[in-house]
C-alpha positions in Angstrom: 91.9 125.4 121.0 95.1 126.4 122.5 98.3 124.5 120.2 100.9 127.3 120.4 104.4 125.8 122.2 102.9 121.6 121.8 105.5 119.5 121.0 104.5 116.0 119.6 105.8 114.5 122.8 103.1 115.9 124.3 100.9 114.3 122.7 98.4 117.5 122.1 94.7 116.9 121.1 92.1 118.2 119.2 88.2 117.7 119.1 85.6 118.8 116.7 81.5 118.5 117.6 78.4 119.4 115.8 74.9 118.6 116.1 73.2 116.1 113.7 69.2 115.8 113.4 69.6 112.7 113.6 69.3 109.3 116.0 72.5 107.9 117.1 71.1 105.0 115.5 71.5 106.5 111.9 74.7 107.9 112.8 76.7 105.6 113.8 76.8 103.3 110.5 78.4 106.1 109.0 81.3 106.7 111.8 81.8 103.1 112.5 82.1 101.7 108.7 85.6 102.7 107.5 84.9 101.8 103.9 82.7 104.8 104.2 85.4 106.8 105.9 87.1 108.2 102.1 83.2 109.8 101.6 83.8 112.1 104.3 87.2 112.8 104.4 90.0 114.6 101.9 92.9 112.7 103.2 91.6 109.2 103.5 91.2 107.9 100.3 90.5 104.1 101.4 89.9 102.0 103.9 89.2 98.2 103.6 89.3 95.6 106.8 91.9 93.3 107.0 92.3 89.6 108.7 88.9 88.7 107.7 87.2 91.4 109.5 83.7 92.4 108.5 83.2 95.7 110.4 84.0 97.3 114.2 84.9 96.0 117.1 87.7 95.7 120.0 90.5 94.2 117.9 89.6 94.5 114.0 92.0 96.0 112.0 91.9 97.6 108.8 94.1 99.5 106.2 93.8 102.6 105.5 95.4 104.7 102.7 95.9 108.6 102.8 97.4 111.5 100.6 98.2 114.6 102.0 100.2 117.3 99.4 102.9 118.0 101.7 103.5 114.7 103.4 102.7 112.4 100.5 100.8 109.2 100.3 100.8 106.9 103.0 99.1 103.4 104.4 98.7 102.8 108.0 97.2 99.6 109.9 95.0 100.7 112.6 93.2 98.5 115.4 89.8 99.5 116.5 90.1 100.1 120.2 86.8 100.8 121.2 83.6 100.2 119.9 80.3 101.0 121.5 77.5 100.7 119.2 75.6 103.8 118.9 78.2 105.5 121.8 81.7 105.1 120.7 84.4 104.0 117.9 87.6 104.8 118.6 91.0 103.4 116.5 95.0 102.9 117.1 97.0 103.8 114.4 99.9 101.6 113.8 101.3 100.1 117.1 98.1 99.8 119.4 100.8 99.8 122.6 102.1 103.0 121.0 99.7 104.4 118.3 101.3 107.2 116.0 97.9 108.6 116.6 94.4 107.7 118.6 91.5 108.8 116.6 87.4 108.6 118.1 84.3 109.4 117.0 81.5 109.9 120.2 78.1 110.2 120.3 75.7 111.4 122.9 71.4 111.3 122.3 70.1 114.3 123.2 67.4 117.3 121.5 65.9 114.5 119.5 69.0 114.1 117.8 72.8 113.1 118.1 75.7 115.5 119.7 78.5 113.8 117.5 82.3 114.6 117.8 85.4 113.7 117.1 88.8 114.1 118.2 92.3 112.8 117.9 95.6 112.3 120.0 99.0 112.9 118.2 102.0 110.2 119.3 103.0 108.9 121.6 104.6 106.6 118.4 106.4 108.0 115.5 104.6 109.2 112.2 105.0 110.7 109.0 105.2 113.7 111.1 108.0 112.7 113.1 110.0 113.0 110.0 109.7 116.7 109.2 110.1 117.4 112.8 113.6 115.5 112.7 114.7 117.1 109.7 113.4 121.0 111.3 113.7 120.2 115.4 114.2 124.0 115.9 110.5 124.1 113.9 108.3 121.2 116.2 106.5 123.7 117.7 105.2 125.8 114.0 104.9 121.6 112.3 102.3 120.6 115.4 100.5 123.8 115.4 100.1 123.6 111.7 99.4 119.6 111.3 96.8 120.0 114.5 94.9 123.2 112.7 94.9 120.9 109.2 93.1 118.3 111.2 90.5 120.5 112.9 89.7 121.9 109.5 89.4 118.4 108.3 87.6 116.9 111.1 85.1 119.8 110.6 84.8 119.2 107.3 84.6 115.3 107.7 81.5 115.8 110.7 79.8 118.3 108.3 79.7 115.2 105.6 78.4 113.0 108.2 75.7 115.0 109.4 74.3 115.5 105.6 74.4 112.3 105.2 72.9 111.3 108.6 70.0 113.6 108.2 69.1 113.3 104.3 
């Protein structure tokens, strides 16, 4: 993936896939429960529903807490945004009109197993990130490249987890 010159106003992208021996039926309890999320990710350490929802769909909104070494510890409230069982689960973070970030998770049938990826959108609202970038503006450019390379790694990381646990 190409990064080098993104600023966050361009609200750059990033998608990871594997394939998992597994039916899209198996996966997607495991993408679309985010009290699972923290099992598959280092940054996430909890997610819980909020408003007295009980799992995904178009609206639900749940907390999620994250720790990163450089940035901290954070919570954000994110809105589910799309949710196709067995196809799609995609969430806002903060502001669904302006989401600090868009995350998904897709999956596609296929080979007797599942084609799953996911992928994220930066901006267009402010984040954590937006912070480092006001403090270093003549920097944006080395903060995106090295926050969107930290999330490939972890997305990679995070579908790895899934597909072990999809297929044992």
């Amino acid at each position: 993936m190409e990064w080098t010159g993104a600023r966050y106003a361009d609200q750059p992208t990033v998608e990871v896939t594997t394939w998992v021996a597994a039916t899209p039926e198996k996966v997607w309890p495991l993408v679309s429960d985010v009290t699972r999320m923290p099992e598959f990710s280092e940054e996430l350490q909890s997610a819980c529903w909020v408003d007295g929802a009980r799992g995904p769909a178009v609206g639900a909104r749940f907390v999620g807490r994250s720790r990163h070494d450089a940035l901290g510890e954070w919570e954000t409230t994110c809105t589910v945004v799309a949710c196709d069982p067995g196809r799609v689960f995609s969430w806002a973070v903060g502001d669904p009109a302006e989401p600090s970030a868009v995350w998904r998770f897709a999956l596609e049938p296929g080979d007797g197993g599942t084609t799953l990826s996911q992928w994220m959108r930066m901006g267009p609202g402010r984040s954590g990130l937006s912070f480092a970038i006001d403090a270093m503006p003549e920097k944006e450019q080395k903060i995106v490249f090295v926050r969107l390379r930290e999330f490939e790694r972890g997305m990679t990381a995070t579908l790895e987890r899934i597909r072990q646990g999809a297929e044992a």
